[in-house]
C-alpha positions, 0 to 999 in steps of 0.5 A: 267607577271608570273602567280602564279598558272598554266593557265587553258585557254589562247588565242594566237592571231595571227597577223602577215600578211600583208593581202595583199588580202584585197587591199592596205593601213594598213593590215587588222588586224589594220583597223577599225570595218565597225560598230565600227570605234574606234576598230580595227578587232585585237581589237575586237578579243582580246575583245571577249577573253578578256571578256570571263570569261574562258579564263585567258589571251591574247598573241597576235602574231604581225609583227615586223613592227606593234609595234606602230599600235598594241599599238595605236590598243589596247589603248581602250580595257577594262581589258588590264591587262589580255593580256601578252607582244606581241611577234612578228611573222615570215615569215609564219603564221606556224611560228608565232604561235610556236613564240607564243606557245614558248612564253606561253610555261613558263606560262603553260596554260593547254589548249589554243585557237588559233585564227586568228585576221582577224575573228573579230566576235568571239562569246562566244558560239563559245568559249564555244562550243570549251571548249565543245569539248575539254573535250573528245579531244585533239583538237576541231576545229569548222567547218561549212559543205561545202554546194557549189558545188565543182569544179577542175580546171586547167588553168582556164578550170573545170577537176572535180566536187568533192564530197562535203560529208564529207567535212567541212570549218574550222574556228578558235579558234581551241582548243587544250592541250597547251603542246600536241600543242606545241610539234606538233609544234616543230616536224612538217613539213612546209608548214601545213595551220592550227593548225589543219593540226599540229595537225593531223600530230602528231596523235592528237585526235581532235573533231568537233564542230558546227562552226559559220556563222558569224564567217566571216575571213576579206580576202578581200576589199569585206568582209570589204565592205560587212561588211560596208554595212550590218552595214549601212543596220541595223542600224538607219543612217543618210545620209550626202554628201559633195561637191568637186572641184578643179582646176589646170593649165596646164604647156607649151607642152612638160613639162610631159609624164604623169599626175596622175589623181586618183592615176594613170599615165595617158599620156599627154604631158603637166604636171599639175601645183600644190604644191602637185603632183597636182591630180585633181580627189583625190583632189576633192574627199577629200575636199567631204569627209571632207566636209561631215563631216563638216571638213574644206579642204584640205588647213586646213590639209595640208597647201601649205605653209608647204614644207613638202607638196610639190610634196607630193602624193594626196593619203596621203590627200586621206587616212587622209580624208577618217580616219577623216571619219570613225573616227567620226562615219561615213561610206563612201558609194559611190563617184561620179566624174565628171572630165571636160577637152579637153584633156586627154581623160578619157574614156580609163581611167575610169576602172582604175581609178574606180578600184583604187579609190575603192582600196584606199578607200576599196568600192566595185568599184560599189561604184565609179562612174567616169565621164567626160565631156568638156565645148564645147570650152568655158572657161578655159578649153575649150581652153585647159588651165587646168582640174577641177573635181566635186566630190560628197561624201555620207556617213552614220552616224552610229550615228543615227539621 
């Protein structure tokens, strides 16, 4: 896309991490709005530039690995035509912005806006307040004043409590002239942790401007969590639940090392008869959640008949139960498990299982509870022939009542 005349604001989006610090499943950036499950916290980011009547156009920054969940990520955006081609990015977040600054450089943007994808809660006033800023600097970067106590530390152990005067936690968009920008790029160092750091490594003048507490970054499972929780607490709900259980036979003594239960190894020395890999915990679980949503079960979705079931992970049942929830307008707040068997003893397992659930399904792990009783010697189970689970699933609809 050519401009006929030059840019005065573009927004360059970088989204090109992995976010491995926000726990396992799609990076960060392409997972879903706690309070909007059809937008995506790279959506959101771009909307707010999009909508701002400043700023000309949108270039987004993507791993190269991303192309289809980018695509699928920006279907539902409003005024798609403001946003030029993605670029994709490189081993550092260094890197990725210059692949998108070079990437701009032939439309000659007067002034330009970085900003990371994972701070999906970028207000206008921000914007405005960066424009503000910008008119008697290079740069404008907004920050918040540090207001912890602050420690060093080394091998875990406090060597220093340091000053918190004069200092400041950075946000983004950090604004800057395009060309002053692009050139601190091309000359600097590696390893610098902003734009702001480029900057102030060629001499840039840059001005601070009031940053905003709810311009939170999306780092970790807790900040999606959090962000889940304050949505449920806000809004008006509606609280449904969905009931699992399921049931596999054990195989002769001798047949396995381990079962998986929860998404983990777990040893026992007769393995667990199933099509998929036959976890019994993740199953339960699913069939709640789909069942909370009125969604059929697991034999709907993912048929025994179909061979591309077979020895397939629970995790994969797992995750598209838990998308079909959050899809429909719903939010999953807490999984109760009660796992019945002689053997294997569970209890040295529980954390673990707890942890992992709650990484799968991006909670807080106070949100899994994980139980486990046996039936005295009577039945199925009591005489060691197989293992059931009981799952209990509550979500929240954000759609009211």
């Amino acid at each position: 896309m050519e401009s006929a005349e030059r840019l005065t604001n573009v927004a360059l989006i970088v989204a090109a991490g992995r976010g491995h610090r926000a726990g396992a499943g799609l990076p960060k950036q392409y997972r879903a709005l706690p309070e909007n499950p059809t937008l995506t916290v790279l959506a959101a980011s771009m909307q707010a530039f999009i909508d701002h009547p400043q700023i000309d156009n949108v270039q987004v920054v993507i791993h190269p690995d991303d192309i289809e969940l980018y695509n699928n990520s920006i279907k539902t955006l409003n005024n798609k035509e403001k946003i030029f081609d993605h670029v994709c990015g490189g081993a550092q977040r260094q890197d990725s912005v210059r692949a998108g600054l070079e990437a701009l450089h032939r439309h000659a943007p007067r002034q330009v806006f970085v900003h990371d994808a994972a701070r999906p809660y970028i207000s206008a006033t921000l914007i405005d307040r960066c424009l503000t800023g910008l008119g008697s600097a290079h740069g404008a970067i907004p920050a918040i004043a540090v207001t912890d106590t602050l420690k060093r530390a080394e091998n875990g152990k406090i060597t220093e409590t340091v000053s918190r005067d004069g200092l400041w936690g950075a946000q983004t968009p950090q604004a800057f002239n395009f060309i002053s920008l692009l050139a601190a790029h091309r000359s600097a160092p590696p390893g610098l942790t902003d734009d702001a750091a480029v900057a102030e490594f060629a001499g840039m003048q840059l001005s601070l401007v009031a940053g905003d507490p709810d311009n939170i970054k999306m780092t970790h499972e807790a900040d999606f969590a959090r962000a889940s929780a304050q949505t449920a607490l806000a809004a008006p709900t509606i609280t449904r639940m969905g009931q699992g259980f399921d049931v596999h036979r054990f195989d002769k003594e001798g047949s396995a090392d381990t079962i998986t239960l929860g998404g983990l190894p777990v040893p026992h020395n007769r393995r667990i008869i199933g099509h998929s890999d036959a976890d019994v915990v993740l199953h339960a679980i699913t069939d709640a959640l789909y069942g909370a949503i009125a969604d059929g079960d697991i034999g709907d979705h993912f048929p025994p008949s179909d061979p591309a079931n077979k020895d397939r992970a629970s995790v994969d049942f797992l995750s598209h139960a838990a998308t079909r929830v959050t899809a429909s307008g719903n939010a999953i707040v807490h999984i109760d498990v009660t796992i019945i068997c002689e053997t294997p003893k569970i209890t040295p397992h529980r954390a673990d299982m707890r942890r992992n659930i709650a990484r799968l399904l991006h909670l807080d792990i106070s949100a899994i509870s994980v139980k486990a009783t046996t039936t005295e010697g009577l039945g199925f189970t009591g005489r060691g022939e197989g293992i059931a689970v009981q799952a209990l699933a509550t979500i929240i609809s954000h759609k009211g009542a």
